[in-house]
C-alpha positions as CSV (number, residue, x, y, z in Angstrom):
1,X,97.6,118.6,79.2
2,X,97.8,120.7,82.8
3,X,95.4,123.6,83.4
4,X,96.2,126.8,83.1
5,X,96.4,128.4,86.5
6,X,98.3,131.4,86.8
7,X,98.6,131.4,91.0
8,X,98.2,128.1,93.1
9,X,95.7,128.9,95.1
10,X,93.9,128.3,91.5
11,X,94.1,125.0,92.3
12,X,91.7,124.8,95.5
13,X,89.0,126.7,93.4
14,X,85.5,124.8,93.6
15,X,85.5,123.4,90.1
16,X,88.6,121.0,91.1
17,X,86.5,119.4,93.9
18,X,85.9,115.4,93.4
19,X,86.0,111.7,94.3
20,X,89.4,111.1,93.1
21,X,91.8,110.5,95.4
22,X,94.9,113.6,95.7
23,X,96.6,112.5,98.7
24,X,97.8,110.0,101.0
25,X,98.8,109.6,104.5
26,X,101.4,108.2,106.1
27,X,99.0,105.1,107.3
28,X,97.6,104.8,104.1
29,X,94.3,106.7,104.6
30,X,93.6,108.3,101.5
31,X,91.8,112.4,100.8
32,X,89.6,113.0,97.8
33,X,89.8,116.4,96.2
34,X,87.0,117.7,98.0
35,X,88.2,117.2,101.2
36,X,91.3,118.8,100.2
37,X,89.7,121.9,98.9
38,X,87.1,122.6,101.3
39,X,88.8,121.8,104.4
40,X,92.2,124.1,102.6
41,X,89.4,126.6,102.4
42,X,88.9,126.0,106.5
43,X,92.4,126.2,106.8
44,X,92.6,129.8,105.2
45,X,89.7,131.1,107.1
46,X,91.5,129.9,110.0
47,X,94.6,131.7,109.4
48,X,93.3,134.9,108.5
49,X,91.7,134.7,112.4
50,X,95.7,134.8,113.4
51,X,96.2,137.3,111.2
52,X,98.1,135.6,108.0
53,X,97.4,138.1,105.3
54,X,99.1,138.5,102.4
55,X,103.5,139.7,102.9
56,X,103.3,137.5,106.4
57,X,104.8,134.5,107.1
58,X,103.8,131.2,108.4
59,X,106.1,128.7,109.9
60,X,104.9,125.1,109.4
61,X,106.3,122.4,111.6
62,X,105.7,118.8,109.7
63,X,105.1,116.6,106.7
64,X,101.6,115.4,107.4
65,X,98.4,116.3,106.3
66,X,97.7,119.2,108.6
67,X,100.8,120.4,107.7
68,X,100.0,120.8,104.2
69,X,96.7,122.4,104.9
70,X,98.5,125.1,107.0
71,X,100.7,125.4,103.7
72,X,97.5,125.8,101.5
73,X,95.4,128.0,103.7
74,X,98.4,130.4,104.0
75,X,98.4,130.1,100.1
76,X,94.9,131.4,100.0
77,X,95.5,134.4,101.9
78,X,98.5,135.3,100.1
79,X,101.2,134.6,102.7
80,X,104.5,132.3,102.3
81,X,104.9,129.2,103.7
82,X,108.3,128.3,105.4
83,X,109.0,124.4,106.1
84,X,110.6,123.3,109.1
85,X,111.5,127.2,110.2
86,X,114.7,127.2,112.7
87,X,114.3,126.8,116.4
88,X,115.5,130.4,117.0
89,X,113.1,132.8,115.2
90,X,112.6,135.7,117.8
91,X,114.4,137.8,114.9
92,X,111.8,136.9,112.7
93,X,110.0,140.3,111.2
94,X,107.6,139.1,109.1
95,X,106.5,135.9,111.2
96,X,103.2,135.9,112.3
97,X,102.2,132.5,112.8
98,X,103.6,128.7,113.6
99,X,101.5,125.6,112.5
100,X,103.6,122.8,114.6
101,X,102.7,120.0,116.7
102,X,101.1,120.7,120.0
103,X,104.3,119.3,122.4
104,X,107.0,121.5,120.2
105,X,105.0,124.6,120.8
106,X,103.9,123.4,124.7
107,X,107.7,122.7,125.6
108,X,109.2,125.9,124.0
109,X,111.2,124.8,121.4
110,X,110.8,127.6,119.5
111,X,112.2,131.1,120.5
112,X,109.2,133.6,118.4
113,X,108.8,137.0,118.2
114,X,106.3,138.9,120.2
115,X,102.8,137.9,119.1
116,X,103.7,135.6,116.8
117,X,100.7,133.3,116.7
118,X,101.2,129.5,118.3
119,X,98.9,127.2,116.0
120,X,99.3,123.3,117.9
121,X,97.8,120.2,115.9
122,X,97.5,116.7,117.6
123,X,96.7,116.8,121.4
124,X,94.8,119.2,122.9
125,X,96.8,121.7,124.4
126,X,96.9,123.0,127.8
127,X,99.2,126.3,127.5
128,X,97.8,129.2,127.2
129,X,98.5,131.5,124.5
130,X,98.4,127.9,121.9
131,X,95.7,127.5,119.9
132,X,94.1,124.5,119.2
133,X,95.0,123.7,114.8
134,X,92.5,120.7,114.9
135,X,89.6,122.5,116.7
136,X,89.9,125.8,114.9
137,X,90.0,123.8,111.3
138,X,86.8,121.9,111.9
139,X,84.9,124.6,113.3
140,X,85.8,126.7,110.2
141,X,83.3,127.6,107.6
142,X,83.6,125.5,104.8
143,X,83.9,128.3,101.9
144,X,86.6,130.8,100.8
145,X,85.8,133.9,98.5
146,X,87.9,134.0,95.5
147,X,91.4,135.9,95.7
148,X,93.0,138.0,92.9
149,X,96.8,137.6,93.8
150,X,99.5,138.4,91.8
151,X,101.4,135.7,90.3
152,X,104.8,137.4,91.6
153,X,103.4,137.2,95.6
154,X,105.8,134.7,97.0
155,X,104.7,131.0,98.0
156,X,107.1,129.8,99.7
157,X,110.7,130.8,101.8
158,X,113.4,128.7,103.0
159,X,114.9,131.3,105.1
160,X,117.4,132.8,102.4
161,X,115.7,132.0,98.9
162,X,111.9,132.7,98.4
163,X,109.6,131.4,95.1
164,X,107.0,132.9,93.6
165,X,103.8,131.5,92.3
166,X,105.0,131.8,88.5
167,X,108.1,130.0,89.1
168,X,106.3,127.1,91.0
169,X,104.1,126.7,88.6
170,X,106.4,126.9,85.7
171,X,108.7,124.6,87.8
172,X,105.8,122.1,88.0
173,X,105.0,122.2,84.2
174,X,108.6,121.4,83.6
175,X,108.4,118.4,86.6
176,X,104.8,117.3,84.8
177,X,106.4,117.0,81.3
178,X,109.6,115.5,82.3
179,X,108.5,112.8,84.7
180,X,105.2,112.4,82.8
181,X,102.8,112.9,85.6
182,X,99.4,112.3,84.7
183,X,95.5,111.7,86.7
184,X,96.1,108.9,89.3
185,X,100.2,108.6,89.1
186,X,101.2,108.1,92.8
187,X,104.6,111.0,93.7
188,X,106.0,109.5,97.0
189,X,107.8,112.5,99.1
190,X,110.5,110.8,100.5
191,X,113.0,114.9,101.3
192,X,112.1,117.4,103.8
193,X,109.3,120.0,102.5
194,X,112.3,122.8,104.3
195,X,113.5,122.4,100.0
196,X,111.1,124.1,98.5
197,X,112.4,122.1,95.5
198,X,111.1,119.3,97.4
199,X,107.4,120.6,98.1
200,X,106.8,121.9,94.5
201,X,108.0,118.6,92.7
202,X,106.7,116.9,95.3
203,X,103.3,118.7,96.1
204,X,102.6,121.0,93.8
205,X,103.7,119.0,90.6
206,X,101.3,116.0,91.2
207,X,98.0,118.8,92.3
208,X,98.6,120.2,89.4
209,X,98.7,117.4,87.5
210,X,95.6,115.8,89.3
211,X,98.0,113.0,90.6
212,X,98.6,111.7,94.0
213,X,100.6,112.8,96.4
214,X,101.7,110.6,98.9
215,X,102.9,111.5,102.6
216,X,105.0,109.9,105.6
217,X,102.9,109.8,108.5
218,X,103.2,113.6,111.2
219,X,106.3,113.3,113.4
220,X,108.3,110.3,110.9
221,X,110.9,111.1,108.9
222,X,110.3,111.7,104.6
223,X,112.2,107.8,104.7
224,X,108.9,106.1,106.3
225,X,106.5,107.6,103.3
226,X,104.1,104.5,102.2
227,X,106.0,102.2,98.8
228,X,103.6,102.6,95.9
229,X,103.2,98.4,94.7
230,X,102.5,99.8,91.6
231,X,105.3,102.2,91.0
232,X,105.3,105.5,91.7
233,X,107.6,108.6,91.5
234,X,109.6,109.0,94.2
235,X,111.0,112.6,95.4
236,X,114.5,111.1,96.8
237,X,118.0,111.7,96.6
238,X,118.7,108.6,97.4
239,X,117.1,105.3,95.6
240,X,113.6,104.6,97.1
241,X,111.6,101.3,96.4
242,X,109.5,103.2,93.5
243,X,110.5,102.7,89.9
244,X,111.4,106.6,89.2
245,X,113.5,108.4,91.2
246,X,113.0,112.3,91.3
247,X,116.0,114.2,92.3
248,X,115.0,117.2,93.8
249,X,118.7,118.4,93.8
250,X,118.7,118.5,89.6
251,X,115.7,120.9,89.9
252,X,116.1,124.5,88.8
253,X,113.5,126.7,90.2
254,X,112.3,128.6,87.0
């Protein structure tokens, strides 16, 4: 049986911090729940320095790691998380920040709205007005306080559709029980986190479950995600290596 959390940042609270492995990387390197909650709690404090609060936006560029932890940390704060934003955004009104690799942000790729804050993870970077992700998470304090949000405050946007907490987490109950995720179960994310289909069967369905979620490595496409030898889930329209396939297409956002 899955918890009963009524909001996902539920699912970062201290008593879910552990040994047991929640997520892998595209080069195989594996993250225990501790480090996923305490440095998602780094993440929010982070954030809430650029100004995330809760009704923002934050644009994240990416399917690794630090990607998710932008997701999370936004989570915390009560913003929405949008995957793989457009290029032109200066119309944005509700943008304030962009989590995306340091050479996308350095080269102008994105056209953002005054003040919208830049957020660069990998190399240093060297223009100003870019902050470093990296830097900033580590030097974060390793605690959150605990939030009281509403399980209506949005979670996540594509741009035209947005989902609230209660529907991705009844969504995820509904992915749990079908696909019988359970403790240890390996969910390979081989679709673009842009569907949020794709990040709450894919993400949020396996946390919740206390199974693994499994990542392609920052900058390679969903495709390139690590095989599970010992058959896994597999978030794909297309058929994968692993033994289930996960459609996100058939998935009705509750």
């Amino acid at each position: 049986m899955t918890e009963r959390v009524a909001t996902v940042d539920e699912l970062f609270g201290r008593d879910r911090r552990g040994d047991r492995t929640v997520l892998v990387d595209g080069t195989g390197r594996e993250f225990d729940a501790h480090w996923l909650c305490t440095t998602t709690w780094k993440a929010g404090n982070f954030l809430r320095h650029a100004g995330v609060h809760e009704g923002t936006t934050v644009g994240v560029v990416g399917s690794g790691p630090l990607a998710l932890l932008a997701c999370f940390g936004t989570t915390l704060l009560g913003g929405k998380t949008h995957f793989e934003p457009p290029a032109d955004l200066g119309d944005a009104d509700d943008l304030q920040a962009l989590v995306a690799p340091v050479d996308d942000l350095e080269t102008g790729r994105y056209d953002l709205p005054r003040g919208t804050g830049k957020l660069g993870y990998g190399d240093e970077p060297t223009t100003p007005g870019v902050r470093h992700f990296d830097a900033g998470l580590w030097s974060e304090n390793p605690s959150f306080p605990p939030q009281m949000l509403d399980p209506d405050t949005v979670l996540l946007t594509d741009g035209k559709r947005t989902v609230s907490h209660a529907s991705a987490i009844e969504t995820a109950r509904a992915v749990i029980d079908e696909f019988e995720l359970e403790a240890g179960k390996r969910v390979v994310v081989r679709e673009s986190l842009a569907d949020p289909r794709v990040a709450v069967a894919g993400v949020l369905a396996p946390l919740l479950a206390k199974a693994v979620v499994v990542l392609p490595a920052d900058g390679d496409p969903p495709e390139l995600a690590p095989a599970d030898e010992r058959g896994a889930v597999a978030v794909s329209r297309t058929t994968r290596p692993e033994r289930v396939q996960l459609d996100p297409a058939a998935i009705s956002l509750l």
